[in-house]
Backbone bond lengths (Angstrom), bond angles and torsions (degrees), N, CA, C in turn:
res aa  C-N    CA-C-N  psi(-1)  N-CA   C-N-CA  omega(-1)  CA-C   N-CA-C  phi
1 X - - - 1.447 - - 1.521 110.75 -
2 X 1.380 136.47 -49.69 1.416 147.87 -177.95 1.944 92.97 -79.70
3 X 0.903 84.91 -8.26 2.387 76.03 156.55 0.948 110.25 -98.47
4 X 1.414 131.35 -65.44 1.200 141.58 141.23 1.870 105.94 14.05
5 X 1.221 102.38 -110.47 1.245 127.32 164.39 2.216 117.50 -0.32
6 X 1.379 89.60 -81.66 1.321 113.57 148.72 1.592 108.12 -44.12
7 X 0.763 137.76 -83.03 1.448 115.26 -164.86 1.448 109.36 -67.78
8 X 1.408 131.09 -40.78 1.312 114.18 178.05 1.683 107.29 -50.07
9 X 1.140 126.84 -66.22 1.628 117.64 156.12 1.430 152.44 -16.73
10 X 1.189 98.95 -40.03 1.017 109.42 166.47 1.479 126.13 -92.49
11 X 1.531 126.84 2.44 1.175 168.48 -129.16 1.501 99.33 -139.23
12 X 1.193 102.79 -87.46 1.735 113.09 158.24 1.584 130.30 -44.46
13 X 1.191 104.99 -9.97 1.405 114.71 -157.38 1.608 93.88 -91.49
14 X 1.547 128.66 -56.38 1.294 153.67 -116.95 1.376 75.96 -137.76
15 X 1.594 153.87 -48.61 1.355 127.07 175.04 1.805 106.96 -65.30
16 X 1.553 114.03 -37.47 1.374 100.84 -171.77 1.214 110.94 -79.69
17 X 1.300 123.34 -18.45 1.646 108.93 168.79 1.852 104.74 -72.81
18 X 0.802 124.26 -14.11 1.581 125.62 178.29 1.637 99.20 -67.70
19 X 1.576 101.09 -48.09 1.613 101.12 -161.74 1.977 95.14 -75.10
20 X 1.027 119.91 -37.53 1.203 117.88 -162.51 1.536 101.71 -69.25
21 X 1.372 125.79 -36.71 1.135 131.44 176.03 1.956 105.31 -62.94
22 X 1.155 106.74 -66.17 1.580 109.41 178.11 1.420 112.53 -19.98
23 X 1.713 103.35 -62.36 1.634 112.83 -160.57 1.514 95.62 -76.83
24 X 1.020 129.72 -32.44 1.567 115.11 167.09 1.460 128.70 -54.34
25 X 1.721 104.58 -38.67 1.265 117.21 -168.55 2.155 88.18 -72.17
26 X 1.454 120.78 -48.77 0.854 131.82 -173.05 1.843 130.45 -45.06
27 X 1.758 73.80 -33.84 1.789 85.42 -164.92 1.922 93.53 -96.31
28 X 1.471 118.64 -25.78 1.034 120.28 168.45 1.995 136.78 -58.21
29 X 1.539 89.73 -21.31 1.175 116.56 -176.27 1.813 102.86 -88.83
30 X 1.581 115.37 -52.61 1.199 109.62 170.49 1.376 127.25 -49.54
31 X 1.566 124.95 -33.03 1.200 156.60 -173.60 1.681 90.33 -70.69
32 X 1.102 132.52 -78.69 1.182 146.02 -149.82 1.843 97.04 -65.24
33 X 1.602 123.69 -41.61 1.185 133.65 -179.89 1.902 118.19 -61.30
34 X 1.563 89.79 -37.62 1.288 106.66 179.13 1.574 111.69 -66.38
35 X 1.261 120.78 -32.43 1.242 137.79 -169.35 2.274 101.15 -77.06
36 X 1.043 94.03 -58.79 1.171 92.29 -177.10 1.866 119.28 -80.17
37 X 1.169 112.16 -1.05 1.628 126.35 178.28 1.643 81.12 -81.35
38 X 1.427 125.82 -67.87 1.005 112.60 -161.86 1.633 118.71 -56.02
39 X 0.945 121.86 -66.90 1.727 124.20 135.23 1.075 110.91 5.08
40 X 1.185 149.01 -83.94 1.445 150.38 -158.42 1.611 112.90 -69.20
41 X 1.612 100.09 -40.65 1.349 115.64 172.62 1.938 110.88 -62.09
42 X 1.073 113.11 -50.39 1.430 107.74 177.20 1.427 126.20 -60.68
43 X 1.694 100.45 -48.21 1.749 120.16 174.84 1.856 87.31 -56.90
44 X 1.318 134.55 -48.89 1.782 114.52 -176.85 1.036 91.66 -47.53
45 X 1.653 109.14 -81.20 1.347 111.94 -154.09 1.645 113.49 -7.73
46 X 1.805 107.02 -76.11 1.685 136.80 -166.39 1.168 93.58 -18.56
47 X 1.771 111.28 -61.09 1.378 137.92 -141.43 1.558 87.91 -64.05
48 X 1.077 117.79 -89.67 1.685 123.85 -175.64 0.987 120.31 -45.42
49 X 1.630 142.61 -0.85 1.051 140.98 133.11 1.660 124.39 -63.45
50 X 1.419 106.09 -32.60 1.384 97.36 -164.95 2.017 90.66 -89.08
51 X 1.458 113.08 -16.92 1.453 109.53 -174.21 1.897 102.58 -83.43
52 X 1.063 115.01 -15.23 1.379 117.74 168.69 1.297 122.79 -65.64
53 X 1.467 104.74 -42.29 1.614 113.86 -173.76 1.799 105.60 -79.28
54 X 1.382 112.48 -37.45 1.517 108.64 165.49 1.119 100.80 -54.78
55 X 1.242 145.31 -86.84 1.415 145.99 -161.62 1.602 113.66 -6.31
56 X 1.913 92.11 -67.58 1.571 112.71 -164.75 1.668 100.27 -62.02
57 X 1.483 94.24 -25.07 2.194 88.46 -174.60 1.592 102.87 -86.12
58 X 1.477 118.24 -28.29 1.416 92.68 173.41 1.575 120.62 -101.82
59 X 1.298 115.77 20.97 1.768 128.10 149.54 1.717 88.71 -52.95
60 X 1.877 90.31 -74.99 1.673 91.21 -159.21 1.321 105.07 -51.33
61 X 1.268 153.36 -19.41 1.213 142.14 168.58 1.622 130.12 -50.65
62 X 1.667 73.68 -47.19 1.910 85.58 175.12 1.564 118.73 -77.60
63 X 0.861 96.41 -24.41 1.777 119.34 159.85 1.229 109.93 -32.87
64 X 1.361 106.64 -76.89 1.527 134.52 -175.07 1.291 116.96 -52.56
65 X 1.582 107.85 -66.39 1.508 120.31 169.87 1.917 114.46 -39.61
66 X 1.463 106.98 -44.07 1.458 120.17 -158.28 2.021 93.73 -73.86
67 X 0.927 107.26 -14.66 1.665 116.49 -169.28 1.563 94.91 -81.64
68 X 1.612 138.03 -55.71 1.014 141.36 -143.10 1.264 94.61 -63.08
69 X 1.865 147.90 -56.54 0.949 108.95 -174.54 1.970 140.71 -68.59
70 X 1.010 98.43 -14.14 1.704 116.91 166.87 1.467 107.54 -64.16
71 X 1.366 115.79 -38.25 1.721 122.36 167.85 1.483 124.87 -52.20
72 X 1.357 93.62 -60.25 1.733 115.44 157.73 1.173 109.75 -41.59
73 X 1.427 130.34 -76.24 1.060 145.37 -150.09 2.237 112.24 -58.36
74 X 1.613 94.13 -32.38 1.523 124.86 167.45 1.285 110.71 -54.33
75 X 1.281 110.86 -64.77 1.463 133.58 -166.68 1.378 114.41 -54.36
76 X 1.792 102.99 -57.79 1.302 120.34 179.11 1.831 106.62 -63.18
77 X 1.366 124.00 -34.09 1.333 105.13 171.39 1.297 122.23 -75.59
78 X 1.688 109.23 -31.37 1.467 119.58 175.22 1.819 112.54 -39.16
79 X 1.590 105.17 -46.62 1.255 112.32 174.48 1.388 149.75 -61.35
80 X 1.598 84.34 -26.04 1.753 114.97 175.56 1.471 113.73 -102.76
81 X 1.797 105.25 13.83 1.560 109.31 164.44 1.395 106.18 -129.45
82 X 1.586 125.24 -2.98 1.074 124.06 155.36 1.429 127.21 -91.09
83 X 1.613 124.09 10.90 1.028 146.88 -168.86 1.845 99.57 -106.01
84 X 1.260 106.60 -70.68 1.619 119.75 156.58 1.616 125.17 -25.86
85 X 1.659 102.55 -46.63 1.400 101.37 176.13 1.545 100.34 -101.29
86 X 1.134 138.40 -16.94 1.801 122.60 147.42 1.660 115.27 -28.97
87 X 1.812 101.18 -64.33 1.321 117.81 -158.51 1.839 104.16 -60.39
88 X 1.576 107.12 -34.65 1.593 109.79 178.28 1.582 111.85 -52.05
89 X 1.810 97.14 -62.07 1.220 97.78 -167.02 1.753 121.00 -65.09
90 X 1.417 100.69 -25.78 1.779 84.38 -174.04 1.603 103.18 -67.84
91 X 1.463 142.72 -13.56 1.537 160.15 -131.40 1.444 89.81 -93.18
């Protein structure tokens, strides 16, 4: 009976330090996951802020770009009325 005993114990002894170790290793791991979700969640966040603000600068880009021919188009008359008032004045 006291073998018995003893071995169920010692049996029990060496699985519950297994289990006690597990749920540590277990609850340590959840802990550690939580840490880096949050992490990952902020580094998005950054990300989509800083990809938002490109966006809005290359709207304004296309903005800009989309103007140049109407600019041209200014210029080139500007020229063919500063050409006109050349041609007056040398007359």
């Amino acid at each position: 009976m006291d073998q018995l005993f003893v071995d169920v114990m010692s049996k029990g002894g060496v699985e519950g330090i297994f289990a006690i170790l597990f749920i540590w290793l277990f609850m340590s791991t959840r802990k550690e996951a939580g840490i880096r979700e949050k992490e990952s969640r902020d580094r998005e966040d950054k990300l989509i802020s800083h990809l938002n603000r490109t966006t809005e600068t290359l709207q304004k880009i296309e903005q800009s770009i989309s103007s140049i021919p109407v600019i041209e188009q200014s210029i080139s008359g500007m020229k063919e009325e500063i050409k006109d008032i050349r041609q007056k004045i040398e007359k």
